[in-house]
C-alpha positions, 0 to 999 in steps of 0.5 A: 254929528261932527267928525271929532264925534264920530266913533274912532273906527269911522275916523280910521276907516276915513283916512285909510279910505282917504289914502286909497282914493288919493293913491297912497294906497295904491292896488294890490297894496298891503294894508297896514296890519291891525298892529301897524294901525292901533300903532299909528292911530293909537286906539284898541285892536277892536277899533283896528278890527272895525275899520277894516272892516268898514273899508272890507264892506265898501269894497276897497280892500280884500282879504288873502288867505294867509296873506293879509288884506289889500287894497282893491283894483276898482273895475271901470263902470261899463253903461248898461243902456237902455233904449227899448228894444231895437231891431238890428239885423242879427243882434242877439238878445246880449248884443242888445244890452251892450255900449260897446259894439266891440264887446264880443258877448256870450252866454251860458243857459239852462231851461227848465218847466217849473211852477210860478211863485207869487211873484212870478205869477203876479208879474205874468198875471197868472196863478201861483202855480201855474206852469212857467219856463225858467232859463237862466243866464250867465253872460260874458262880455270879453271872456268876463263874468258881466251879468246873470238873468232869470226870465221866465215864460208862461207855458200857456203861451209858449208851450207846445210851439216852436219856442217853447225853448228860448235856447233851442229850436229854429229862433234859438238865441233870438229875442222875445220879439222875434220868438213871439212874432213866430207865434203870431204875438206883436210885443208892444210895449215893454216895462223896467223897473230899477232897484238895487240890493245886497247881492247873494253868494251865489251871485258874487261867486258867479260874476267875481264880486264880493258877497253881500256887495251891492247889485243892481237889478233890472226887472223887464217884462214883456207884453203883447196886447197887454197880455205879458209873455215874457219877464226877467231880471238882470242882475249885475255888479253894482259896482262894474255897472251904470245904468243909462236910458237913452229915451226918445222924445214923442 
């Protein structure tokens, strides 16, 4: 399709966007009103609706309430990296997804025992139902939202020892690795799968993005022997976040 024949909306929504990359809309800029735009553009308020929409659904601008609607300050992307587990003196499980060793991390979490969905289970390899430990995390990096996790453990593995609880106990805090080898099982071999989709509510509210923007997911299990003890998914801001694997060579 050549630009003269894209719908008038996208060829608005372009050169708005255009603008906003190019610094002529800058951050925290008002964007030109539905009237400014028909005015300038000279197409329909539906059109004007439209391309503010679009620039709305990329990201760029946000709506205030009883304000109007203003370009976005887009966050610089922090690496998320990923080198396999690594074994560093005290490093917390957070630690150990950060670039930045000056980045002060925290978390928040909550366990509980529930029963294995379909795709928890296949994962794990058990039954649908059989009994798992859920935790979730919230993680900060510098006082900030960065990044949500749900792992969960089968309670045939873990239940009844001293790390049943992930956040409670004398491994509190610490890694799969460690908390396994406290129960006599060497994790071996660690699996990621990458995938990325439209974010939930639930998990925009949580880390201060913007429902329905991209998020990218990291689903990781852990295995020992063959057998997995432990599988998580990180979920992050698309947006806020690249993905970096940093792979030896054998």
């Amino acid at each position: 399709m050549a630009f003269g024949d894209q719908p008038a909306y996208l060829r608005v929504a372009g050169d708005l966007r255009q603008k906003i990359v190019a610094g002529e809309l800058p951050p925290h800029t008002r964007l030109p009103s539905q009237a400014r735009i028909r005015e300038q553009y000279g197409v329909s308020d539906t059109v004007a609706l439209e391309a503010r929409k679009v620039l709305m659904a990329e990201g760029l601008v946000e709506g205030r309430s009883g304000s109007g609607t203003y370009v976005r300050e887009q966050p610089v992307p922090r690496a998320l990296v990923r080198t396999g587990y690594r074994s560093v003196g005290d490093s917390t499980p957070f630690r150990q997804e950060q670039a930045d060793d000056r980045v002060k991390g925290t978390w928040e979490s909550r366990s509980e025992q529930v029963a294995a969905g379909a795709e928890v289970a296949r994962r794990l390899r058990i039954a649908v139902g059989d009994r798992v430990m859920r935790t979730g995390y919230l993680f900060r990096a510098a006082g900030e939202p960065a990044m949500l996790s749900t792992s969960w453990e089968p309670l045939a593995v873990t239940g009844r020892t001293p790390v049943m609880l992930p956040e409670e106990g004398p491994l509190a805090g610490k890694g799969v690795v460690e908390r396994m080898a406290a129960i006599d099982l060497i994790v071996d071999n660690v699996t990621e799968e990458v995938s990325a989709r439209p974010g939930l509510a639930e998990e925009a509210l949580a880390l201060g993005g913007v429902p329905g923007h991209c998020v990218l997911v990291v689903s990781r299990t852990y295995l020992a022997g063959g057998c997995p003890v432990e599988t998580a998914d990180v979920v992050m801001l698309a947006e806020r976040h690249r993905v970096a694997y940093h792979l030896p060579v054998k």
